[in-house]
Each structure stands twice: as structure tokens, then as C-alpha cells.
N, C-alpha and C positions, 0 to 999 in steps of 0.2 A: 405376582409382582414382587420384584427384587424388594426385601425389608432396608434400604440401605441411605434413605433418606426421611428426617420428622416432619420435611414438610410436604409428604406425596398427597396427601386428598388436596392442597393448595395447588400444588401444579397440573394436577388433575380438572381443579375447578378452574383455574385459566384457560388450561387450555379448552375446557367445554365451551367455553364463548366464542371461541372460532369455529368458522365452520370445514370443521374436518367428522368422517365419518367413523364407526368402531367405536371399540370398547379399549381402553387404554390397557397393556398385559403388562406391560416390564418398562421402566424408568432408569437409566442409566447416566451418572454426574460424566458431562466432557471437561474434563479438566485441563484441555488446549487452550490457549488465551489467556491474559490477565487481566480482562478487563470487565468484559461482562459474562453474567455466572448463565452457565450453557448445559442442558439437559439432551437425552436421547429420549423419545417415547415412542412405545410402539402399543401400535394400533391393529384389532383383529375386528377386521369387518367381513363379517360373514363369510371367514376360513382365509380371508386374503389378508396378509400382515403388512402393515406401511410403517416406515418410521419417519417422523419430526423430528425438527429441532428446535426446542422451547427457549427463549432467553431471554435473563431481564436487561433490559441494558443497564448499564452505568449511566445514568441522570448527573453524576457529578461531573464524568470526563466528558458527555456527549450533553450540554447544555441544549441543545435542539431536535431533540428526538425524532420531533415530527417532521421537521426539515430534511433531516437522515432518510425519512419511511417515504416521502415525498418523491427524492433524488429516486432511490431505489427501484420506485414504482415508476418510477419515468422510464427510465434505464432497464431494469428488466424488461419491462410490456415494449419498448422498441428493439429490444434483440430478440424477444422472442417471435415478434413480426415475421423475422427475417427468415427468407424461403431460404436462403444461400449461407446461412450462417451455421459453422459445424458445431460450434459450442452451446451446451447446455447452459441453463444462469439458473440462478434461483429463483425458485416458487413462494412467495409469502400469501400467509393464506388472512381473508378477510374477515374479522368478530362479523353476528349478526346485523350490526349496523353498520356495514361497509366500509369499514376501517383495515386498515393492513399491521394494525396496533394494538393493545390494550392498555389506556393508560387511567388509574385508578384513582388520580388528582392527590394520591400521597407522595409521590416520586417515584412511583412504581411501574414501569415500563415496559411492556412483553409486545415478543414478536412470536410468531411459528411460520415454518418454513419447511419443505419436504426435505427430508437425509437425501444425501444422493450418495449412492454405495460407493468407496471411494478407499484411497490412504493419499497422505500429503507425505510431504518430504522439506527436512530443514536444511538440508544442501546436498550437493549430487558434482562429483567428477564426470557423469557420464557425458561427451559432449552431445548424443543423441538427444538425451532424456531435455540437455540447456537447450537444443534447437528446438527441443516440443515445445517449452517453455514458452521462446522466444514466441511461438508461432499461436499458444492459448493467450498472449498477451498483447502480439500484434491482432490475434480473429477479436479481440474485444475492442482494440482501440477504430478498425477499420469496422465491427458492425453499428460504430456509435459515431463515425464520422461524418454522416449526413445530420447528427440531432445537432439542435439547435442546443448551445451549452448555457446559453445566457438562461435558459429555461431553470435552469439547476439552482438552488440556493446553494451559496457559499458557505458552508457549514463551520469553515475554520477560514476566519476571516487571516486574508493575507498569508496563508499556509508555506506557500512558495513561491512567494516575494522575494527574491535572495535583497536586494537592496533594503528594504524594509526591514529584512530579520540581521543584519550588517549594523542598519543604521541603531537599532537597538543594543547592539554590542558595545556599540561606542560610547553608546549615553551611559553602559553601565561598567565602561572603564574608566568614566571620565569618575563616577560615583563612587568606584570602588566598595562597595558596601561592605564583603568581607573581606578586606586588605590583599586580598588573591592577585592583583593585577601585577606586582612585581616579579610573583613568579610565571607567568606566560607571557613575556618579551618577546621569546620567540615566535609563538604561534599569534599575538598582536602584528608582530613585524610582517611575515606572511600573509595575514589577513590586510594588512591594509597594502602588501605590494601585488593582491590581484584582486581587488576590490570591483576595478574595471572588467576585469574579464571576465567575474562572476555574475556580473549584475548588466553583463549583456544581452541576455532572456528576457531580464523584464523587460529593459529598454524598447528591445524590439519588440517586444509584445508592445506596450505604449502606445508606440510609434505605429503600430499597424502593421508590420512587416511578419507575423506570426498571426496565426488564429487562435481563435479560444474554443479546445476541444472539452470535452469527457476526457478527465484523469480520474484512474485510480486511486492513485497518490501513497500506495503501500505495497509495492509491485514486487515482495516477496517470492517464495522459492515456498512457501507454505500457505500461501493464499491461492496456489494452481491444486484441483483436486487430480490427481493422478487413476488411470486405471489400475485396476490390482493386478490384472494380468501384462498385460500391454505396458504399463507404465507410460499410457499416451494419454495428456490431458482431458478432461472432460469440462471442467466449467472452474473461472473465477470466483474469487467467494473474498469474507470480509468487506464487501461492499459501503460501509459505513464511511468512508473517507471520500467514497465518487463524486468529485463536483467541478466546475468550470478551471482548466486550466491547460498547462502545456505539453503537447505528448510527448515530448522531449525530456520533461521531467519522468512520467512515467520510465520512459527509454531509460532514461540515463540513472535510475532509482535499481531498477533492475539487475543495472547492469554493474552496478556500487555493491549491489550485495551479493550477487553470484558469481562474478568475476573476480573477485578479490581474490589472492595466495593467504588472506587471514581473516579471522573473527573480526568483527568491527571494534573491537575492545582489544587487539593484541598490543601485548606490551614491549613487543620487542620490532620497533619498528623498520629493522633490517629490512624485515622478512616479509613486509607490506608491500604488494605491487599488482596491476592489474595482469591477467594471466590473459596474454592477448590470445590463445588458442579457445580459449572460456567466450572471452569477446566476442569472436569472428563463430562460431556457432549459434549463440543466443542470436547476436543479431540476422545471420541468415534467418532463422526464425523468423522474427521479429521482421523483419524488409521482406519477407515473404506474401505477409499479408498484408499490407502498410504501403508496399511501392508505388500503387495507385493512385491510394487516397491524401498520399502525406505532398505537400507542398516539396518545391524547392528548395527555399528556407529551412524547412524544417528538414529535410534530408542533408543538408550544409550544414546543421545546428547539432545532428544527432550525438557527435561525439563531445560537444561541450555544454550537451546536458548532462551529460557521464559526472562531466569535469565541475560542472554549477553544483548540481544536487551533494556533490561527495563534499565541496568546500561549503555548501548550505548548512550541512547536518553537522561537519564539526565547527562552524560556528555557533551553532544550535547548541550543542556540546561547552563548548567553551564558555556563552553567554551563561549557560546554566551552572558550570563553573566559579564561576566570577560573581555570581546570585548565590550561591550557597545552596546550589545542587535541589532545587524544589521543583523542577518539571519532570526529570529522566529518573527513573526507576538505578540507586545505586547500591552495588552490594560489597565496596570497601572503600575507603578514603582516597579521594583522587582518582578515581572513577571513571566520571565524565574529562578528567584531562587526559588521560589515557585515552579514551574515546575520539579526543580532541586528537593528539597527535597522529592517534594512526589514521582517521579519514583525511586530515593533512599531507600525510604521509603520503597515502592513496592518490591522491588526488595532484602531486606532484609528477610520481610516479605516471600520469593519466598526461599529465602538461609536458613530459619528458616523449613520451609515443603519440604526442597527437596528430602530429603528418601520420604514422604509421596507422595507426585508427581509422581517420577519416580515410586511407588508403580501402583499406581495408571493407569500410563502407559505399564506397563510390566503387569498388569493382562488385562487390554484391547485387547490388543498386542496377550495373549493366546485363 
């Protein structure tokens, strides 16, 4: 066993309470993620080597752990049901007393889950690799479209609420708490001349005119496990975020981060725009396996979830801004306004091609 951790007999004794088979050989630190601290172990059961993935969570950022292992185990055991489903999902494995958990009533949190052999990717020109994408993101949302969502506990109450998370920006312009509001006029004035057209989702949700599916809600370009050779999707991962909401957010989350011509932090916001060839791939993808099961409405909606979730997250940005920067991870002064202006930016840009978009999608679609 690698000497390269002081606390290996502890993650050794964790993991013995699950039931997994073998003798543990070699412990390796995943230093991917920031949030919760992630181990590799491998297992030699009698000549045959298996690897895990050990992890504590974060009890500070994930207040509901059990609610999290709950969703999970709903959601994986109904995709893995599925005869017709090409993607793999994760396996978490159960302690002796039929837990998919271990939690040690000191704030100490452990899961284990099989490695699946793999490499991820944190962004890709290829438009092949954004149509696989597209297509490991729609086989998830379509093998979870018969579950019943309401089943889910809502783990981040009010997550993608665009109104709700608006209506909080206001309360804390009106408040000004670190005198920050004189300097974003701009992106205030913005924020409140499409206020309606962001907070069209929930409405229709409200209203009834949208269903409540299975969202992801972190529908990354790093959360798809890729094959090594193929470079063709194998299975969703990061599952800690799965809970009742709109797949139009997922859609349009996805399609915010890998479509972009920038970082979601660029500073020079010329150069911000959706790259409609990026677009029109992911979503062939993505309507590949989705054209089915997705309503009306929501095939009508798909491009102005693009356009909600991109003006969500930089009011997300902003609010935390104007709060003195205590949600979002910042690594220099004015940060999150930056942040701010380019998914503004984006998300103009997005309001500038949305005939083109929705074109785009409604011939897919045929």
C-alpha cells in the first residue's frame, strides 16, 4: 500500500463496514472536486482487483446527507431497472446494516461506490465528443422521465427558483450592506429589464404548464465519465445535486457551460458569446434522446432555459457580490462581478440569437 496518507488504517476501517469484498492493496488521494475529500482504493479479492471510491462528504456544504443518499438510491436503482438504458450510473455500496451510508453522529459522512474506468474532460471543441455529451445527458433525463419527481427530497430548497433567487437580490440592493450597489447600475438595470422573461419557467411551472422532472442541476462537461478510447460517454456522476425540477434547466445549464466562446469568469466581455455551432451539436445530442419523452412546452422552452439558468447564475453572482462575496469560491477582488458581467453578457448574446436557436431546435426536433 502506497505510504502516502496518516490516515490509511481509518479509511481502511470505513470502508470494512461496507460490504465490499478483498483485501484493500493501494489508497490513492482524488484531488478532483472541492468539496468533498475523495479516495481511490483498490481491492484484491482473490487475484481479481476492484477499485472504490471512498468519500467523506462535506456535512457543512451538504446539510442533508441522508436526503442526498435517499435521491441517489432512488435514481440509480430506477435506471439501473432499465432494459433499454445504454448508460451506466453508479453503484453505492451498503454498511452491514443496510445503509448506502456511514454516518458516525460526529459529522462524519462516508459513502463507497465502484470506480468505473474512465477520464473526464473540463471542456472539448470537438463537436462529436458535445453531441455524445448532449446524448449521455438527454439517456439520463429520458431513463428518469417515467419517475415520479415529487418522490425526491428537495435537497437545496428553492435551487432554481429564478424568481425567488431575483427576489433576494432586491431585498439585498435595497440593504446595500457592503455599499457595492452604486457600482453595478448596470447589471441592476439589466437585471430588472428581463426580470419577466427569466422568471418565465417558474411561472409556468406554477401554473402547470411544465412538469417536475429529475434534474441534475450541475450538467457540466466534467460530470460525463468519458471512455478512454472511444472518448463516447459511459455514465453521469456527481449525483449529489439530483432533485425535483426542470429539464430545461438541466438543457440550458449545459448548454451555458459548453457553448460558451469563454470561461464563465472572462474578463473581457467582447469575446463572450454562445457559439451556435457548439449549440446545435450538444443539442442534437441531447433531442436525440429526449424527443419522446419531453412535452411540448418544454421543447418550446428549451432555448430559454439557455437564457433563464445563464441570467440565474449571474444574478447568483451578483447577489453574492453586493453580500460581500460569502457563497462563491473568489480568487481576487471583484470576482463574482466579473462573473456577473460575463454570464450577462452571455446571456444577451443568447437573447440576441433566440429566433436562431429555437430554429435550430424545432428542425432537430423534425
Amino acid at each position: 500500500m502506497d505510504s502516502i496518507l496518516s490516515n490509511e488504517k481509518e479509511l481502511t476501517d470505513i470502508a470494512s463496514l461496507f460490504q465490499i469484498k478483498g483485501k484493500c492493496i493501494n489508497i490513492k488521494v482524488i484531488t478532483a472536486g472541492n468539496i468533498n475529500a475523495t479516495y481511490r482504493l483498490d481491492y484484491d479479492d482473490e487475484g481479481e482487483v476492484k477499485s472504490y471510491i471512498l468519500q467523506k462528504v462535506n456535512t457543512y456544504v451538504f446539510k442533508s446527507p441522508e436526503q442526498i443518499m435517499s435521491n441517489i438510491s432512488l435514481v440509480t436503482s430506477h435506471i439501473l431497472a432499465k432494459d433499454d438504458c445504454n448508460q451506466k450510473t453508479l453503484v453505492f455500496h451498503n454498511t452491514k446494516d443496510g445503509r448506502n451510508y456511514y454516518d458516525d453522529g460526529e459529522g462524519n459522512f462516508w459513502r463507497i461506490c465502484d470506480n468505473i474506468d474512465s477520464i473526464s474532460l473540463d471542456s472539448c471543441d470537438d463537436y462529436n465528443v458535445l453531441e455524445a455529451v448532449g446524448v449521455a445527458f438527454g439517456e439520463f433525463q429520458n431513463a428518469l422521465a417515467d419517475f415520479d419527481a415529487s418522490k425526491l427530497f428537495e435537497t437545496i430548497h428553492d435551487f432554481h427558483n429564478t424568481k425567488s433567487r431575483i427576489e433576494n437580490l432586491l431585498k439585498d440592493i435595497d440593504e446595500d450592506p457592503c455599499n457595492r450597489v452604486s457600482e453595478v447600475a448596470d447589471e441592476i438595470n439589466f437585471v430588472r429589464e428581463n426580470m419577466e422573461l427569466a422568471c418565465t419557467l417558474t411561472n409556468m411551472l406554477e401554473a402547470g404548464e411544465l412538469p417536475l422532472r429529475v434534474t441534475h442541476n450541475d450538467t457540466k462537461f466534467n460530470n460525463v465519465l468519458f471512455d478512454k478510447v472511444t472518448k463516447y460517454p459511459i455514465a453521469i456522476i456527481d449525483l449529489d445535486t439530483v432533485m425535483p425540477g426542470l429539464a430545461m434547466h438541466d438543457f440550458g445549464d449545459a448548454v451555458r457551460f459548453a457553448c460558451s466562446t469563454a470561461a464563465e469568469d472572462e474578463k473581457n466581455t467582447d469575446i463572450v458569446s454562445i457559439d451556435v455551432d457548439k449549440f446545435t451539436a450538444f443539442s442534437k445530442g441531447f433531442i436525440s434522446k429526449t424527443c419522446k419523452s419531453l412535452t411540448e412546452n418544454e421543447i418550446n422552452t428549451m432555448v430559454l432555459g439557455a437564457i433563464t439558468i445563464t441570467i440565474e447564475l449571474g444574478v447568483r453572482f451578483l447577489d453574492d457580490y453586493i453580500t460581500g462575496d460569502k457563497y462563491f469560491k473568489t480568487v481576487y477582488e471583484g470576482h463574482n462581478l466579473i462573473r456577473t458581467r460575463c454570464q450577462f453578457a452571455l446571456a444577451k448574446d443568447m437573447i440576441a440569437k433566440r429566433a436562431m436557436l429555437e430554429s435550430i431546435v424545432k428542425n432537430i426536433c423534425k
